[in-house]
C-alpha positions in Angstrom: 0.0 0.0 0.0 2.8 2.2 0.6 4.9 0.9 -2.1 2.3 1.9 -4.3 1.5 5.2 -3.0 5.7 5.5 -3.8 5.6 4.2 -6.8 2.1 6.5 -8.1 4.6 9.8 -6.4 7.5 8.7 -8.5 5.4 8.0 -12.2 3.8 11.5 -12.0 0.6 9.5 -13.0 -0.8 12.9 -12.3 -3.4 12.0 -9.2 -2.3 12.9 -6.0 -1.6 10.6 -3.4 -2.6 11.1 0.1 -0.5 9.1 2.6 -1.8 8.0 5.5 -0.3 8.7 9.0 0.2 6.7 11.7 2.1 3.4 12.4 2.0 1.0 9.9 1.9 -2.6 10.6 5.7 -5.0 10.3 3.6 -6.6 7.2 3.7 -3.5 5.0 7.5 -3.4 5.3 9.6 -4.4 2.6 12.6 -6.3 3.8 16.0 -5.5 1.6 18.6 -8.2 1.5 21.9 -6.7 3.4 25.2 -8.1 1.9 28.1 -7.1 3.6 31.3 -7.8 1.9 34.0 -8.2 4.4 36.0 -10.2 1.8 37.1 -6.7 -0.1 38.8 -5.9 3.8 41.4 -9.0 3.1 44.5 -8.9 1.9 45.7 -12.1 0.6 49.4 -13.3 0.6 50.7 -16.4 -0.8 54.5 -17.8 -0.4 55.7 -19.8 -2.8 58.9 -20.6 -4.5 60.3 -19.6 -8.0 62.0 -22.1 -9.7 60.9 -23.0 -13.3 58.1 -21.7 -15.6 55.3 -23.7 -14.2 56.0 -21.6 -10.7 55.8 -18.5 -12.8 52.6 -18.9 -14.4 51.2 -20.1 -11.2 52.1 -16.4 -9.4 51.1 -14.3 -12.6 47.4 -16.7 -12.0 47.8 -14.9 -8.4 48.6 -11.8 -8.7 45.1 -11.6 -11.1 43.2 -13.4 -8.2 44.6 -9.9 -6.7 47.3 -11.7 -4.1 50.6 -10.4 -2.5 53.2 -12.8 -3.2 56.2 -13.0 -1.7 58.8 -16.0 -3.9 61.6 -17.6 -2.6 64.2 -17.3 -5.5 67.9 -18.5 -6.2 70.5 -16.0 -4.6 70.1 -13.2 -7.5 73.6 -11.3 -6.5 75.3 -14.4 -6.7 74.0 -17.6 -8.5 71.9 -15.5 -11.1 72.6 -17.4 -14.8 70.9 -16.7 -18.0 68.3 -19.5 -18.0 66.9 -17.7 -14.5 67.0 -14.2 -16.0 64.7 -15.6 -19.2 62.8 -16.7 -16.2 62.6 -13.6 -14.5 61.9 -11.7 -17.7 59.1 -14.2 -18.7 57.1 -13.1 -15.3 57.8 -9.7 -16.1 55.9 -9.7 -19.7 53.5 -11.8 -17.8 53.1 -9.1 -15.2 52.9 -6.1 -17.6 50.0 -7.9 -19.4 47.5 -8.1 -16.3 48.9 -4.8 -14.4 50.9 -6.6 -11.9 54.8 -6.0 -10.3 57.9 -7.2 -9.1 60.4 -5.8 -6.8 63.2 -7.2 -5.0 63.0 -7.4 -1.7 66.5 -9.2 -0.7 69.0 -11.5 -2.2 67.2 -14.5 -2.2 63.0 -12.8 -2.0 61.0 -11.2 -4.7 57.6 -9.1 -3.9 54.7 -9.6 -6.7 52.0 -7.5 -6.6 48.6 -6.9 -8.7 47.5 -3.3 -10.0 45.8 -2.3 -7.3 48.6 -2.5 -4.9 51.1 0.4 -4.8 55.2 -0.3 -3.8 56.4 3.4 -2.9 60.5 3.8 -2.0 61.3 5.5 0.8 63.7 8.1 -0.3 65.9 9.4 2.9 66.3 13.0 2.4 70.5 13.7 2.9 71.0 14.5 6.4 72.6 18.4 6.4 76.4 18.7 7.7 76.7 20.7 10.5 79.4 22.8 9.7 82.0 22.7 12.3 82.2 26.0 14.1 85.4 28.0 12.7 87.7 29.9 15.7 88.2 33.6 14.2 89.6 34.3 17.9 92.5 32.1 19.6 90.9 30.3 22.3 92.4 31.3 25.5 94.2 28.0 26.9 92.4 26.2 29.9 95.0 26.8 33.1 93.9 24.4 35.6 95.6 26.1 38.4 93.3 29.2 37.8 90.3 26.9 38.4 91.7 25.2 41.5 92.3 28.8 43.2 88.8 29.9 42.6 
């Protein structure tokens, strides 16, 4: 009844619609489905290990289902041959094409991330010098037995 009375308000059917006051019975209520999506609140981070192509194509599925993943890799300063760098470069096309990232996060750990996640540097601004006081006067030399006698 007051659905209609809404509805007649909102088509400009032209009559006018008189509401009636007063409480109106739990009947005449329309109940509207509440979703609450607590799931958009969760950040989601796998850990996984990046050996051969298989593992990459594994992250790059991931990183679309929107994780954080953090890969155990070889040690990249130090045991880094060409077959891993053709590895590393395949997940980096592979990232580019769905919006994702990689960053190094220490010799042997790599951070992937999807679009909607943000890596920002901490730049250190360069700490100023204090410049060291310059003597345009000879300092007057400390006598110890003047301080004693006082």
């Amino acid at each position: 009844m007051v659905l209609d009375a809404i509805k007649r308000i909102f088509k400009g059917d032209g009559t006018t619609t008189k509401l009636k006051s007063g409480p109106v019975s739990i009947e005449e209520y329309v109940e509207v489905p509440v979703q609450i999506h607590e799931e958009n609140n969760i950040t989601k981070i796998k850990v996984c290990e990046l050996e051969d192509y298989r593992d990459a194509r594994e992250i790059v599925l991931l990183i679309e289902a929107k994780y954080l993943v953090i890969a155990d890799t070889i040690n990249l300063e130090r045991d880094m041959d060409e077959d891993y760098a053709k590895l590393l470069a395949y997940l980096k096309d592979k990232l580019s094409e769905c919006g994702g990232n990689m960053v190094r996060v220490g010799d042997e750990k790599i951070l992937v991330i999807p679009s909607n996640v943000v890596i920002e540097k901490l730049v250190k601004e360069p700490e100023a010098k204090e410049e060291t006081p310059t003597i345009s006067e000879p300092m007057e030399e400390y006598n110890e037995e003047e301080d004693e006698n006082q």
